[in-house]
C-alpha positions in Angstrom: 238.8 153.0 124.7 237.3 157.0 124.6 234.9 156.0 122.2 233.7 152.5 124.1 233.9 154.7 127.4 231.7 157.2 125.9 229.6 154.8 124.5 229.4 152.5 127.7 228.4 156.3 129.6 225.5 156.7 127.4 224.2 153.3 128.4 224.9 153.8 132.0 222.8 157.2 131.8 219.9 155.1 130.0 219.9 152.3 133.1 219.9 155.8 135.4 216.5 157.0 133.5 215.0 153.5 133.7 215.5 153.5 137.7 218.3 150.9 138.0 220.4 154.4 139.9 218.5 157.2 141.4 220.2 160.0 138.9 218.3 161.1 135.9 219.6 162.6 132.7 218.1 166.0 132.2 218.6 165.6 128.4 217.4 162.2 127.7 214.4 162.5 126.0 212.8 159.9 128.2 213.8 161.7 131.7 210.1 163.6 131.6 208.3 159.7 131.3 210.6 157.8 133.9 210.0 161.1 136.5 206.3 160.5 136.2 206.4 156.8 136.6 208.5 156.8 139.4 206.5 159.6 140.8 203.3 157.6 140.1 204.9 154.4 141.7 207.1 155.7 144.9 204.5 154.8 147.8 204.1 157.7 150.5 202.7 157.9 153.9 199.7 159.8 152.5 199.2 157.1 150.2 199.4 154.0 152.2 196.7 155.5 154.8 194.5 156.7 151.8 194.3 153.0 150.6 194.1 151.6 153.7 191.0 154.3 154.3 189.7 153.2 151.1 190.3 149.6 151.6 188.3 149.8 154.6 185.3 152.0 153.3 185.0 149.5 150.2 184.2 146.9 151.9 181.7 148.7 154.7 179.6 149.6 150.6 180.2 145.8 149.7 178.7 144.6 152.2 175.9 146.9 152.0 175.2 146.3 148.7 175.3 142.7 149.1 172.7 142.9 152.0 170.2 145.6 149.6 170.5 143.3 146.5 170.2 139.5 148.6 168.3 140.1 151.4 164.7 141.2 151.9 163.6 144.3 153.6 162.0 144.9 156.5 157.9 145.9 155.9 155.2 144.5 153.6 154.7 147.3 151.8 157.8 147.0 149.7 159.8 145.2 147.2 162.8 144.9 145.3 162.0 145.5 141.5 163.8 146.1 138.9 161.9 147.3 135.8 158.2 148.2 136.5 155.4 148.8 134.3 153.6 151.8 134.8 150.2 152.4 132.9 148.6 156.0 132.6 144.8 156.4 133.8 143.1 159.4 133.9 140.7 160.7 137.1 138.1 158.5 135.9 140.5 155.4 136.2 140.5 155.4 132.4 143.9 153.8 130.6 145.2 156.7 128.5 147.4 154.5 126.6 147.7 150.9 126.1 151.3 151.1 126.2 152.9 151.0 129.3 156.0 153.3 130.4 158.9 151.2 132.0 160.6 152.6 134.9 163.9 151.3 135.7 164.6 151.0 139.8 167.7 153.0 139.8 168.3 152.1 143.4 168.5 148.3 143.0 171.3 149.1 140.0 173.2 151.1 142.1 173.9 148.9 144.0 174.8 146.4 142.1 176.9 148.7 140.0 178.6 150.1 143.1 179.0 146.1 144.7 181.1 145.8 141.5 183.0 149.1 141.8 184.1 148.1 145.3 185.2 144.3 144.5 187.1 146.4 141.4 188.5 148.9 144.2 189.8 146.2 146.3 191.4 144.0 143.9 192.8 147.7 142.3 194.0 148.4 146.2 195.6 144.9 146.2 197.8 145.2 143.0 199.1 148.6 144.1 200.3 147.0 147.4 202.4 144.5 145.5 203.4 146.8 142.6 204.7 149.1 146.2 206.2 145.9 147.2 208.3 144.4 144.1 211.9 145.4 143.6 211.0 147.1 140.0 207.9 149.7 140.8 206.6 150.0 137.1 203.3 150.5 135.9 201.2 147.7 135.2 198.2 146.5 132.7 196.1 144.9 135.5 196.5 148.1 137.4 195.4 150.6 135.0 192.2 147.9 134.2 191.3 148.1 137.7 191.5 151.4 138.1 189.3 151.9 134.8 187.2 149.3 135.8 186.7 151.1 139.2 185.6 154.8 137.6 183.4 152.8 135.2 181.3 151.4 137.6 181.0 153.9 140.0 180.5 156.8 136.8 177.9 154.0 135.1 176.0 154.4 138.9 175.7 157.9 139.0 174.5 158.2 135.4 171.8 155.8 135.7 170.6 157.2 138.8 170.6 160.7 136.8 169.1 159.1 134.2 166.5 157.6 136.1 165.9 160.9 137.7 164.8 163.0 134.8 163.1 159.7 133.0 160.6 159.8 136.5 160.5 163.5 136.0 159.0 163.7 132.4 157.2 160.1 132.5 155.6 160.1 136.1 152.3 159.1 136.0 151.0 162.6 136.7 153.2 164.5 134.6 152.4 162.5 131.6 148.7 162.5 132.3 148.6 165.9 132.8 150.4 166.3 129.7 148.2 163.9 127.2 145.0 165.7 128.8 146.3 169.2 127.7 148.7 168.0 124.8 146.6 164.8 123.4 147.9 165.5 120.0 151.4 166.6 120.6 151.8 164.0 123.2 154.8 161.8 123.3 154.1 158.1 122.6 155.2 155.7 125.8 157.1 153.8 123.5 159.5 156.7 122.7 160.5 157.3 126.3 161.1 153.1 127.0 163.1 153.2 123.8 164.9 156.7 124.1 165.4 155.8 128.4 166.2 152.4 128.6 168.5 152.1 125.3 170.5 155.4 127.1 172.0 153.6 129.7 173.5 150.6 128.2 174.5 152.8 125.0 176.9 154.8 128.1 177.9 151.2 129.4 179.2 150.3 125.7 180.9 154.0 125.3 182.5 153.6 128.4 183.9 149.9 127.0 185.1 151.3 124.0 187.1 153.8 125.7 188.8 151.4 128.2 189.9 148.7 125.4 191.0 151.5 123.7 192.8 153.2 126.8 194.0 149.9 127.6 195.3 149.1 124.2 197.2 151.9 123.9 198.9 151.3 127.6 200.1 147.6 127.4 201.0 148.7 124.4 203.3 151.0 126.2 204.4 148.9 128.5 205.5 146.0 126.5 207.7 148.1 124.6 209.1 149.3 128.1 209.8 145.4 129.1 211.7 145.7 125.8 213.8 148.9 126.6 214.5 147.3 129.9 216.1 144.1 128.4 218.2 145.6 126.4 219.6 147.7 129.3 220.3 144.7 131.4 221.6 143.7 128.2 224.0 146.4 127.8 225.2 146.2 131.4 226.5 143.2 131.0 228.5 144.0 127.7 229.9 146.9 130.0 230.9 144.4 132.6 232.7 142.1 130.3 234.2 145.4 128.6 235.8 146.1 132.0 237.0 142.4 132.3 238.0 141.3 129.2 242.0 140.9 128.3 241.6 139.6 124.9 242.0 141.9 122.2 239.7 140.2 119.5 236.8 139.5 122.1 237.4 143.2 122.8 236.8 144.8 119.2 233.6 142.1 119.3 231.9 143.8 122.6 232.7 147.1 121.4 230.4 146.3 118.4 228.2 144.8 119.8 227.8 147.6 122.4 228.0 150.0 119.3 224.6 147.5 117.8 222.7 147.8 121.0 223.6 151.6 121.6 221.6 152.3 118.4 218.9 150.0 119.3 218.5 151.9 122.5 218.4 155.3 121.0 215.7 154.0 118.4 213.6 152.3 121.5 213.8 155.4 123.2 212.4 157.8 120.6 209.3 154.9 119.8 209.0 154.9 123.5 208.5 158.3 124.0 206.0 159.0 121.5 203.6 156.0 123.0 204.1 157.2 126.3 202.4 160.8 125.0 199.7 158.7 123.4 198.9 157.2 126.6 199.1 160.6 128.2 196.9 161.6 125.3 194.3 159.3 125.7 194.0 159.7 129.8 193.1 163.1 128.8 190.8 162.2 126.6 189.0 159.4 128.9 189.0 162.6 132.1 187.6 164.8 129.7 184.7 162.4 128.1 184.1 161.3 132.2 184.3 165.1 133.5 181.1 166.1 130.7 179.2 163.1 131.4 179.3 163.7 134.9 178.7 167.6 134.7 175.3 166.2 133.1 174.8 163.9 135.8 175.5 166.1 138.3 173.2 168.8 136.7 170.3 166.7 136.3 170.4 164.9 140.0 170.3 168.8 141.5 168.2 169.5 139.8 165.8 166.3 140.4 166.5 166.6 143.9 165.5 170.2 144.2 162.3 169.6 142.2 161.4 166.8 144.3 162.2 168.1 147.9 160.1 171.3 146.6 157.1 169.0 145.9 157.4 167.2 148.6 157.3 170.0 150.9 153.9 171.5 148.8 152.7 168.4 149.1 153.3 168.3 153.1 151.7 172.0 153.6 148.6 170.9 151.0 148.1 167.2 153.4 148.4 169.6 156.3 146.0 171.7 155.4 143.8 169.5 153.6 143.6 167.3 157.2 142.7 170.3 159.1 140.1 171.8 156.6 138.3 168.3 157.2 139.6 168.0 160.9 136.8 171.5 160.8 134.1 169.5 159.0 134.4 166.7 161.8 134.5 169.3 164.5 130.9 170.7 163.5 129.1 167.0 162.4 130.8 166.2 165.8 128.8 168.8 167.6 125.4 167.7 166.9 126.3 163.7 166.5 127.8 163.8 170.4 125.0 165.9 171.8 124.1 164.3 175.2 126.9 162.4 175.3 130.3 162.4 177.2 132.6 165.0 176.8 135.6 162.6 176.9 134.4 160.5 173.8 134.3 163.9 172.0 138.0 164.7 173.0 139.0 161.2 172.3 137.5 161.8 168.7 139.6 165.3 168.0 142.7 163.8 169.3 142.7 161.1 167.2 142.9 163.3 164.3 145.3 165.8 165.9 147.4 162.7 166.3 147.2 161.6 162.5 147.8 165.4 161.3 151.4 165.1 163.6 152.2 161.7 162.5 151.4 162.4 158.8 153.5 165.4 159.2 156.5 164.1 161.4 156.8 161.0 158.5 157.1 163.4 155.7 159.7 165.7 157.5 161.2 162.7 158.5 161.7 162.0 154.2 162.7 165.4 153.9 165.6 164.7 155.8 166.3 161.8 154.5 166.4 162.6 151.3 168.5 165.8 151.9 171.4 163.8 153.7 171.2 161.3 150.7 171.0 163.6 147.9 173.6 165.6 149.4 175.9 163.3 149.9 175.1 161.9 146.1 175.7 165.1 144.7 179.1 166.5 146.5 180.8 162.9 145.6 180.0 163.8 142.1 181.1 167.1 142.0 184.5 165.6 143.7 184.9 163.1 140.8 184.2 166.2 138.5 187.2 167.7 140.3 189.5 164.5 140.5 188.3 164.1 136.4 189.2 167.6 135.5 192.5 167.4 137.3 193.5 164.3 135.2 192.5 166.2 132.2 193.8 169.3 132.6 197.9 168.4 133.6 198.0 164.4 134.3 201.6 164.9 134.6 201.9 168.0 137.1 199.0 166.7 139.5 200.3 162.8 139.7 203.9 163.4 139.6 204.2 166.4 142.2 204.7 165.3 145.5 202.5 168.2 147.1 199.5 167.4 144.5 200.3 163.9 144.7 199.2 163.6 148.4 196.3 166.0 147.8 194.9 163.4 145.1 195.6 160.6 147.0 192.8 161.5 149.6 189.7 162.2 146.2 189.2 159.1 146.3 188.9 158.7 150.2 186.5 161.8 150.4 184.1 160.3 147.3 184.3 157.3 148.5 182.4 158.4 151.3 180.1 160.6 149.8 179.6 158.1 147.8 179.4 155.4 150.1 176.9 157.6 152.6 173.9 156.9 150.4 174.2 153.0 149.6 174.9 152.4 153.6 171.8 154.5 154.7 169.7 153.1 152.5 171.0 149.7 153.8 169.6 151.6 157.2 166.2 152.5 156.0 165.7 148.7 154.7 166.5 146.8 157.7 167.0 149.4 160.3 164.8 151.8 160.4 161.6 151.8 162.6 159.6 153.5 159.5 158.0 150.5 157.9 157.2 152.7 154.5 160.6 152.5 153.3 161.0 153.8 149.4 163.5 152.7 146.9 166.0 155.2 145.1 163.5 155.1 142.2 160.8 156.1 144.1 162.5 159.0 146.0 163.0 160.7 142.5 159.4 160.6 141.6 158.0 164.0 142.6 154.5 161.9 143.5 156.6 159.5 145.7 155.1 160.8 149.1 153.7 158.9 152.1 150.0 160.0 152.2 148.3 158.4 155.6 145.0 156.6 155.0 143.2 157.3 158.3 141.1 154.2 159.2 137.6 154.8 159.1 137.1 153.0 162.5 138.3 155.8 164.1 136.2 158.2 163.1 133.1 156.7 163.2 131.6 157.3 159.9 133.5 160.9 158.9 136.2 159.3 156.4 139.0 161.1 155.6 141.2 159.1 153.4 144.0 160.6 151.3 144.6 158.2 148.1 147.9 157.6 146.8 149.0 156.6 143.3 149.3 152.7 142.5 152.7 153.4 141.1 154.1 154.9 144.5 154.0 152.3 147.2 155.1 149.0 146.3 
């Protein structure tokens, strides 16, 4: 009876690693695992309000998403597009190439990369509420898929919109003039940028597939042996209960083997288990690092579009400025001599018409500044918090999800990217349908360093003296 005691101890310490008693054996091999899955599972305070945050912000971005893709937007001087042809002319309206460069409305695919994310975020919000709820808290398949699911489509988002960024950088219709005029013979064919930028994005989409069906693989994988491990402790609880009952002398000698048989089983289980359950650690790591580069890139090349961008935009603001009141001058003096004998008050009328289109031209572009600061902003700091949340995961998985203290701290990433991240998607849901500012520009457009609202100052006004200020076909659509 010292051995089956023994024996029956060993199996009891097993069901106390697998959670069936709250003590753990220091010197099981498997204590380190179970720790970090009941650590990932047990539900605190921190955590339920972070989901319920979460929960909440999801669907404000669903619904905004839904209302930018479905429903039209306010103004006739714009529309959703998706890809757009853009053909290069020189000053003298002359096509420069026959090909034409396709631009890809990073806007629009936001959106409907982020409507996904947040359907993904709920039903990954969901699942961790019943996995809270059920007796046995262990990790699940569907969970891990959701929560891959999640980062894919939100990390897909931001790299198209980087993406599209530095493709309207290098293939604006300026920029690539200016280029063929001083470049012709070392210019870039059209056809390379539409093959090298629009192959780019779905080569990432099918990078970031591999890696979840491989991630994935390698979890259920994981977990079905665990199911396994499981049964055969329920398994040898039972033999220990009949151990305890049993009178019979024979039947005893047969439980003790059989006891003995599953013991070994057990120990063999355990070891298998193990070394999956550092594979899966293994390729976590792997997945935060390959995310944390590929958004250190995106991050890099948005700040970097943004900055060139709000630069130009504010040249472009002084240039309009002065360019308006260089010909405000030249109406001033045909003014003298066209009003001569006439009423002062027409005359004043005149200047303050175009003192009126010099502040309204200069208010809208300020007004875009700002705009585009808040949203930028806001694009940029949630990626540099999923940089952070990415790193962390890649860095020590097991110290930053299984400590309480760092537990609670990570619980509340994905609150404060989600609404950095949800900041841009709901104000441009504002500009659309909201705004009083009926030249309302898509995400695409924002990132061209051309995309500025130039005033065309109707001719009626100024009775002959024209000032008009022409734009590019490709900015307003």
């Amino acid at each position: 009876m010292d051995i089956v005691h023994q024996e029956a101890v060993r199996v009891l310490d097993l069901q106390n690693i697998a959670g069936i008693k709250p003590h753990i054996s220091e010197g099981s091999m498997l204590s380190k695992e179970l720790e970090f899955i009941k650590a990932l599972n047990t539900p605190s305070n921190d955590s339920l309000r972070a989901l319920q945050v979460v929960f909440v912000l999801n669907l404000i971005v669903c619904i905004s998403c839904l209302t930018i893709v479905f429903l039209q937007p306010r103004g006739k001087c714009y529309r959703v597009w998706v890809v757009k042809k853009l053909y290069i002319t020189d000053s003298a309206n002359r096509m420069i190439s026959s090909t034409p460069l396709y631009l890809l409305n990073s806007g629009f695919i936001m959106a409907i990369s982020q409507l996904f994310g947040s359907i993904s975020t709920q039903v990954y919000i969901w699942t961790l509420y019943k996995i809270y709820k059920s007796p046995q808290r262990i990790s699940k398949p569907d969970l891990f898929i959701c929560n891959s699911l999640m980062f894919s489509f939100e990390f897909f988002a931001y790299w198209v919109m980087a993406w599209s960024s530095l493709y309207t950088r290098l293939c604006s219709s300026t920029t690539y003039a200016a280029r063929i005029k001083t470049q012709s013979r070392r210019a870039i064919h059209p056809l390379f940028y539409n093959v090298f930028f629009i192959t780019f994005p779905i080569i990432a989409l099918l990078c970031h597939a591999v890696i979840i069906y491989l991630a994935s693989r390698y979890f259920i994988d994981q977990f079905n042996t665990r199911l396994i491990f499981h049964r055969l402790l329920h398994s040898g609880s039972l033999i220990w209960e009949k151990l305890n009952t049993s009178q019979n002398q024979q039947h005893h000698s047969d439980l003790i083997n059989e006891f003995l048989t599953l013991n070994h089983q057990l120990e063999e289980l355990s070891v298998v288990l193990f070394q999956k359950f550092q594979l899966v650690l293994s390729t976590i790591k792997s997945t935060c690092s390959y995310w944390a580069v590929i958004m250190i890139i995106t991050c890099s090349i948005l700040a970097h579009s943004l900055w060139k961008l709000i630069s130009a935009l504010r040249r472009n603001l002084i240039k309009r400025e002065n360019t308006i009141l260089s010909r405000q001058g030249i109406f001033n003096a045909n003014s003298s001599s066209k009003f001569k004998g006439e009423d002062d008050m027409k005359k004043q009328h005149s200047k303050m018409d175009v003192i009126s289109v010099k502040d309204h031209h200069s208010a809208r572009v300020k007004r875009r500044l700002n705009h585009l600061a808040i949203r930028g902003g806001a694009l940029v700091f949630s990626v540099l918090v999923t940089i952070f949340y990415c790193l962390a995961g890649a860095f020590s998985v097991e110290n930053t999800l299984a400590k309480p203290n760092l537990k609670s701290l990570v619980d509340w990433f994905p609150i404060i990217s989600g609404t950095s991240s949800a900041l841009p998607i709901i104000f441009q849901c504002w500009r659309m349908y909201c705004d009083e500012d009926k030249l309302i520009f898509n995400s695409a457009n924002t990132n061209n360093q051309n995309a500025v609202a130039l005033t065309i100052i109707d001719e009626t006004h100024l009775e002959g003296n024209i000032l008009r200020v022409t734009t590019d076909a490709n900015v307003l659509e």
